[in-house]
N, C-alpha and C positions, 0 to 999 in steps of 0.2 A: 379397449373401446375408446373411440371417439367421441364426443359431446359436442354438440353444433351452440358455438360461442351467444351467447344473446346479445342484442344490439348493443355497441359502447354507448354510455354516455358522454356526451361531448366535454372537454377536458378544457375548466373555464382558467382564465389566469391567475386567478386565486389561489385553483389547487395545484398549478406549476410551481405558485411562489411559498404555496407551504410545504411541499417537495423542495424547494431552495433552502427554507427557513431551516427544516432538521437538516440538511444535507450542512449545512452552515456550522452548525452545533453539534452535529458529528466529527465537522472534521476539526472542531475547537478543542474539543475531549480528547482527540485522536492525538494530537500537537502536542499536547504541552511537555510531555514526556521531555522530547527531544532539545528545547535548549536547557530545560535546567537537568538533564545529564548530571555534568562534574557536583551540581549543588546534591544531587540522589547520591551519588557517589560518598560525597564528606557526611550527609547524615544518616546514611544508614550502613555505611564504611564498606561499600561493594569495591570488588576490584572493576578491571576495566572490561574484561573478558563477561561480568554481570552485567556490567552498566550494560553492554552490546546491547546480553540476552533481553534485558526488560525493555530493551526500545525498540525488540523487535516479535516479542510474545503476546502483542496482541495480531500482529500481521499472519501468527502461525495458527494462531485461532477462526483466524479470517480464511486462511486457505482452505480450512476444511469445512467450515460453515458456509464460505460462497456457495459451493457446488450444490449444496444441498437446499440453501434457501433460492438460490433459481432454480429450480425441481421442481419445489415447494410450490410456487411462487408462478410457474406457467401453469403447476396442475390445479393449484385451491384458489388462483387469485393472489398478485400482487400484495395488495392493499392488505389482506386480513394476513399475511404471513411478514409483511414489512411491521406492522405495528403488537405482534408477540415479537419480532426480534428485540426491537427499540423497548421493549422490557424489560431483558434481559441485560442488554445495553445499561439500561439506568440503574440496573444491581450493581451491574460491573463498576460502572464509574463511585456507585455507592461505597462500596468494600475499595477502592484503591482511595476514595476519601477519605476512609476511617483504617487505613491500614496500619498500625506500629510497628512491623519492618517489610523485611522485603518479600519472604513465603508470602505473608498474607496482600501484596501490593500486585505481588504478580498473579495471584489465583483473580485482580480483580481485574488486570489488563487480559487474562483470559477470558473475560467476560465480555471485557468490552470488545472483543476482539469479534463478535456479533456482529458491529457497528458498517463491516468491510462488507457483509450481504445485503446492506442496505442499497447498496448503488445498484445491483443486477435489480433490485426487487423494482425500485421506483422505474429501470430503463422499462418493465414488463407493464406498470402502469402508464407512461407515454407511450409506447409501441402499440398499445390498444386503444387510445382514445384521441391519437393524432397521426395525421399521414406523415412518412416518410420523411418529406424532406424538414414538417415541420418538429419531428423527432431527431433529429440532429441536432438542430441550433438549442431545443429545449433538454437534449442530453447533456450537450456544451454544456449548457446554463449550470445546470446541475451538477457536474462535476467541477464546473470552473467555482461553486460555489463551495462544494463540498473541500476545493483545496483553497478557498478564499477563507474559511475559517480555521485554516491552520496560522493562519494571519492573526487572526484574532488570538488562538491560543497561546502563539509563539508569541504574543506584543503584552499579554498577559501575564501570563506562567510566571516569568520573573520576578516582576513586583507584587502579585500576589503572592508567591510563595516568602519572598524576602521581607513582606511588611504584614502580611498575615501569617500562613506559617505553606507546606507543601499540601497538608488538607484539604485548602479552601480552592489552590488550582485546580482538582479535580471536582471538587464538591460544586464551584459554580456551573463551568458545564455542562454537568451532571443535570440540575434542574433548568439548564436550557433546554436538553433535549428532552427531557420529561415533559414540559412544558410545549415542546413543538412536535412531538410524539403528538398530544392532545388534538391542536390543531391541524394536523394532517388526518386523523381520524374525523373531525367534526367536519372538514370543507372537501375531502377527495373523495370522489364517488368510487364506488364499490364496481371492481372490474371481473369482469364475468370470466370463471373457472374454465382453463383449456383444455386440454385432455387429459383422460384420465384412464390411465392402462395398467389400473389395479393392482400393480406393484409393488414391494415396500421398499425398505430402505438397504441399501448396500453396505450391510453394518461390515461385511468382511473387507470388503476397497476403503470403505474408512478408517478403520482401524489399522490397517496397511498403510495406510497413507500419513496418520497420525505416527504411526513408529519410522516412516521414511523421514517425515519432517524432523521429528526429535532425535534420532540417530547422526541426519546431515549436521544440527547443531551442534551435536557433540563433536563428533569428525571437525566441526571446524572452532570450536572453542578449546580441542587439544591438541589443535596442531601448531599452534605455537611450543609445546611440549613434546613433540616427537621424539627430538633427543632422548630426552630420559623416559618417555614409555611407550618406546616405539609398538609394542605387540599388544599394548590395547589399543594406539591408534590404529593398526592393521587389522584389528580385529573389527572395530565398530564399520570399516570401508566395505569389509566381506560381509557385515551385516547389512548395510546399506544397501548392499549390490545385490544381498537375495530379497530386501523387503521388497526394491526396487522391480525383480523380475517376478514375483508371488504375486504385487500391485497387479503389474500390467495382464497377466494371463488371467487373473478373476474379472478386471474389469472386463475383459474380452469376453470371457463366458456369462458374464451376469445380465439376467434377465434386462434389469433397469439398472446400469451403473453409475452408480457417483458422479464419474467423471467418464462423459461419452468420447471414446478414444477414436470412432468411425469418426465421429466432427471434429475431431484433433486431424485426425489422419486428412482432411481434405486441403489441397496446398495452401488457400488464403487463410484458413483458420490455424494452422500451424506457422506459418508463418508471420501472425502477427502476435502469434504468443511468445514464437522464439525472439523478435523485436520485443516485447513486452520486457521480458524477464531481461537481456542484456541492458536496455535503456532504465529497468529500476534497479540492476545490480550497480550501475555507473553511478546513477542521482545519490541512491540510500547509502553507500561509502562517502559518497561527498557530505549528505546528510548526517553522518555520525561524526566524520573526522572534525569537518570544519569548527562545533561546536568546541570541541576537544581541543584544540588549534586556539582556538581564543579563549578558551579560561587557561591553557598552559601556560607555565611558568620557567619555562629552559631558558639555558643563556646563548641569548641572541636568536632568541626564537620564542613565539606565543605572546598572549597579551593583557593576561592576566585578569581578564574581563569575569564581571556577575554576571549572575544570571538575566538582571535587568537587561543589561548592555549587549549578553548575545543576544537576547530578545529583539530586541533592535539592530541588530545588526544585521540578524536575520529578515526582518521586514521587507525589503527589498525585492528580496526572493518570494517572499508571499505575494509580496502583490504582483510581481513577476509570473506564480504558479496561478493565481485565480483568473487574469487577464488571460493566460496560455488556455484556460479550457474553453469558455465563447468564439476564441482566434481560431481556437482546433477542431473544433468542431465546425466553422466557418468555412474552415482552408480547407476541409479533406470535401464540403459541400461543393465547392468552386475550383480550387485546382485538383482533389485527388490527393489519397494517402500517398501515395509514393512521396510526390511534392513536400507533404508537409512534413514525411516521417524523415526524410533523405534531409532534411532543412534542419530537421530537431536532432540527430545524429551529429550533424559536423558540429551546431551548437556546445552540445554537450562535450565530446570531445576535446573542442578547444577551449571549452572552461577549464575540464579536469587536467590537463594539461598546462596550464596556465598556471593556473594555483601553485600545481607541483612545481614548475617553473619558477613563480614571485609569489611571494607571501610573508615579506617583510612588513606591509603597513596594512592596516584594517580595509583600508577599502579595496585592498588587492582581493583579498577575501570577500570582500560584498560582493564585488563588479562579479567574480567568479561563480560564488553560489546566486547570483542573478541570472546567470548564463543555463545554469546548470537545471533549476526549477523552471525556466522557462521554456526550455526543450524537453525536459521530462512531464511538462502538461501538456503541450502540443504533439507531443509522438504518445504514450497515451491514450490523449484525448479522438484525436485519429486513429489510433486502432479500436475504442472500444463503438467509437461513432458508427464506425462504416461500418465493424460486425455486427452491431445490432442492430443495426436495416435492412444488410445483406442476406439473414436466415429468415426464416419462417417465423409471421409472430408467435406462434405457439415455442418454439424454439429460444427467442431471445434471452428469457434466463438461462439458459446453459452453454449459448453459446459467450453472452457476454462475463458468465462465472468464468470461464475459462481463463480471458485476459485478465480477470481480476485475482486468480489462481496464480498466474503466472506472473502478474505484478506484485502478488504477493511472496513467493520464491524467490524472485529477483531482490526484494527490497530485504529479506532474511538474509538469503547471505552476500549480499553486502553489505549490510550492518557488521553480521558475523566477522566477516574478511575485515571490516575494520577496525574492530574491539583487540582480533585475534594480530593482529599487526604490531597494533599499539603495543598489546601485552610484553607480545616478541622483543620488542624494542625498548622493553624500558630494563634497566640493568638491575642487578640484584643488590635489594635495600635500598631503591631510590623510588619516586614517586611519579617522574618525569621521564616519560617515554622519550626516544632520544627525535632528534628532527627527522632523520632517514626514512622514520616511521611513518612520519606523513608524506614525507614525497612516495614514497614507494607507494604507498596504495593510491594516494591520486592518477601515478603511473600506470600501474594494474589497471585501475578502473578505464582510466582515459581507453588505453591499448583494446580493454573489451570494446567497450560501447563503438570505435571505431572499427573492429570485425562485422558491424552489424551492417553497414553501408552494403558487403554482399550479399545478405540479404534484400535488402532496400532496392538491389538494381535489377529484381526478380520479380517485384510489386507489378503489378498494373497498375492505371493510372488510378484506379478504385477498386478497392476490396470488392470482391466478390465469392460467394459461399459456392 
């Protein structure tokens, strides 16, 4: 059954910018993981193949909680299904503040891993209470903010954890976003419930989808060990191959499925997810190695930097990634995805290529991960802009779950492929993965993310559902 929408309330600037404000402090929490890596590594003595997993188990949390909080989220209302996530959110960040090793650190980044259905949930509140074109630029807004406080986390994390302890990195934006949870509950008007076709939940696609996810991880955190166990890595691949065909033939039969494979199947929407996932497996490789790359300590290679110093080094790229989401959402308004994704493609590209390339002085490294964040917010930014304009409002959270899906896949295993790389490469009884290790996967990454350009030359000039 269908329910005929009640009037929006009109959506004043306030509550755009308290949608800014959590989306800010989400992505603060989201961050900080990622430069102090090598420092998680030394105090809780993970290998490198762990380090991967923890900076990428809240994204695997995320893929399976999108699809479901845009469900949510078209059927009960945005607003009142955004602010139970963002509670769950403040647990998660809670338990990785107070965690004393790494079990109970990552039960907390599965928590937080909530934090990734916040972006479909708020597109379903602009999609109702603004036209069109004014939900672009205020989608921008919103994502370029959401990656504008990894800025913050990343400029952070270091000197807090270095002159506080790693507690208080997580603990502070923790009650930012409790804090701006509040404030989006007190100033966002309440958006009227879409359809409702009495449905429940696809607990068998989820849980299908939950062991595809955690299965591909293993498949690729033991493939640097093939050698010696080659027939449980071939065994986990024939697992993965049936969760993978069990997935698809349930979602095909289920009444209301997790994840809509008819909206997969139509060509603009599959094709901006297969761009999605290529342009986050290229960024999230560059994202894990480049960290790795500057606290190493090889001869004639790495830079032996803290965690302060990647913080900063990293900055660049932040404010690179925050500026790319208003641009992106701007460019796919004015020239069209193709344009902007064709542009953010050759970008990335020739960053990861580059690096691989020179990577003798730090700022070869900056200039690089500056390239690299900057076209992974505007290619993106442009795909999730134009899909949520292009469907049905009642639609919007599942169609924009989908590239958040798939930008979540993408940035797993890439992480994965880099941790698993590094491992490969470092020799037995040394500490220090060898240098080949990093070029080879800036290689890898470069080579995919440039297969994506045949895609790119299949776009229209704008997405269209």
């Amino acid at each position: 059954m269908t329910t005929t929408p009640a009037p929006a309330v009109p959506l004043g600037k306030a509550a755009v910018g308290a949608l800014g404000i959590l989306a800010l402090s989400t992505g603060a929490l989201e961050s900080v993981v990622s430069p102090t890596i090598p420092l998680l590594e030394r105090e809780l003595d993970m290998s490198q193949s762990e380090g991967a997993l923890l900076s990428i188990v809240l994204l695997i949390t995320g893929a399976l909680v999108t699809p479901l909080a845009g469900k949510f989220g078209d059927r009960y209302g945005g607003k009142k299904v955004l602010i139970r996530l963002m509670t769950v959110v403040s647990a998660g960040g809670t338990v990785s503040a107070l965690a004393p090793n790494l079990p109970v650190l990552l039960l907390g980044q599965v928590l937080q891993g909530a934090m990734v259905g916040a972006l479909p949930l708020s597109f379903i509140v602009v999609r109702k209470h603004l036209t069109a074109g004014e939900s672009k630029v205020a989608i921008g807004v919103v994502s370029g903010l959401f990656v504008g406080g990894s800025m913050v986390g990343m400029l952070s994390a270091g000197p807090v954890a270095e002159q506080l302890s790693r507690h208080w990195m997580f603990a502070l934006p923790t009650i930012a976003v409790a804090g701006a949870t509040l404030v989006v509950n007190r100033l966002m008007p309440d958006d009227p419930p879409g359809r409702t076709d009495g449905a429940g939940i696809d607990w068998p696609g989820l849980l299908l989808l939950s062991g595809m996810l955690v299965t591909l991880m293993l498949v690729l955190a033991l493939a640097p060990e093939a050698g010696s166990q080659p027939f449980a890595l071939v065994a986990l691949v024939v697992l993965l191959a049936v969760l993978v065909t069990g997935w698809v033939r349930v979602e095909r039969r289920a009444t209301a499925p997790m994840i809509d494979l008819r909206m997969l199947a139509r060509p603009a929407i599959g094709k901006a997810c297969v761009l999605t996932f290529v342009i986050c497996l290229g960024s999230t490789t560059a994202v894990y190695l480049i960290p790795q790359l500057l606290d190493e300590r090889g001869d004639g290679y790495g830079f032996s930097a803290g965690a302060t110093e990647i913080g900063f080094f990293l900055l660049p790229g932040a404010i690179a990634a925050t500026l790319a989401g208003p641009l992106g959402g701007m460019g796919d308004r004015r020239f069209g995805s193709r344009a902007v994704v064709t542009t953010g493609v050759v970008m990335m590209t020739v960053g990861l290529l580059a690096v691989a390339a020179v990577h003798t002085e730090v700022w070869h490294l900056v200039v690089g991960k500056t390239l690299i964040a900057l076209a992974n917010g505007l290619c993106v930014t442009a795909m999730m802009t134009s899909t949520a304009t292009a469907v049905d409002r009642n639609d919007t959270g599942i169609a924009t779950s989908l590239i958040l899906v798939s930008r979540v896949l993408g940035s797993a295993v890439g992480g994965q492929l880099g941790g698993a790389l590094l491992t490969a490469g470092t020799p037995a009884g040394s500490e220090v993965a060898a240098e080949s290790a990093y070029v080879t996967g800036f290689v890898i990454a470069g080579v995919v993310v440039s297969l994506a350009l045949f895609v790119t030359r299949t776009l229209r000039k704008g997405v269209t559902a």
